[in-house]
N, C-alpha and C positions, 0 to 999 in steps of 0.2 A: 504494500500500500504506500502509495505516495503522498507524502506530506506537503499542505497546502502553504505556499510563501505567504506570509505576512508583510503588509507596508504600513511604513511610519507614517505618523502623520506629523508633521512640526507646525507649530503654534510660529504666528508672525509676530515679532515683538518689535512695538512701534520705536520709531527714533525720538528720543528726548529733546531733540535741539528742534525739531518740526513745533509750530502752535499746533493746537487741538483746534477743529475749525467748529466754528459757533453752530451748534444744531438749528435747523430753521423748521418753526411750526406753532402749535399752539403755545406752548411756552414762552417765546421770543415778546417781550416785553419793548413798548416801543421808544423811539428817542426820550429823554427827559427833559425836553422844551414845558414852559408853565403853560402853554394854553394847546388843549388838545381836542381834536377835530374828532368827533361823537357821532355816527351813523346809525343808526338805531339801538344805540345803549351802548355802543360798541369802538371802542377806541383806532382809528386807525390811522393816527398821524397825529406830529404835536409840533407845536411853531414856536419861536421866540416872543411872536408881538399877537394882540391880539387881533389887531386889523389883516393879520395873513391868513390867520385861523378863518376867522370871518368872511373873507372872499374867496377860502377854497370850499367852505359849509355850504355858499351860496353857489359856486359852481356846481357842487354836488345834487343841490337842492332845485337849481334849475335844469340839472340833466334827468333827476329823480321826483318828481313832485310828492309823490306818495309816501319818501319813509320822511324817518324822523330826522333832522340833520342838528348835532347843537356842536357848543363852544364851551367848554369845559376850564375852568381856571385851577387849575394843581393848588398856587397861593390860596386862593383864597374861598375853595372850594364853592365856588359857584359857577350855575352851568345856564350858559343863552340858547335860548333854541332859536332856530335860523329860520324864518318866513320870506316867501317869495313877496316881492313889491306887488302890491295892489294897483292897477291899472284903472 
């Protein structure tokens, strides 16, 4: 009877001197600018000033009329919701 060959398996062990690259997904928390751009409760982008916040809310809100768009202040924990101009 012949005897079946066995193979190794070796393990890859990473390089020390490489970064570890940032995982990308629910996790991934976003910039830490104080005013942050809010799509239906949902954080996804934050700005320095509020006026940037503000004109990309109303971008969103005029391409989306339907959801929610607001302006969120980190400081001072208060949040503007974003209304399209009345005609």
């Amino acid at each position: 009877m012949k005897l079946r060959q066995t193979s190794r398996i070796t393990a890859k062990v990473p390089d020390t001197d490489e970064p570890v690259p940032n995982s990308i997904g629910q996790g991934k928390r976003p910039e830490t600018g104080q005013f942050r751009l809010q799509v239906d409760r949902q954080t996804k982008a934050s700005y320095a000033t509020h006026e940037a916040a503000e004109q990309a809310g109303l971008a969103v809100k005029q391409g989306h009329p339907i959801v929610q768009v607001a302006v969120y202040d980190a400081a001072g924990g208060t949040r503007k919701f974003i209304e399209l101009p009345k005609d």
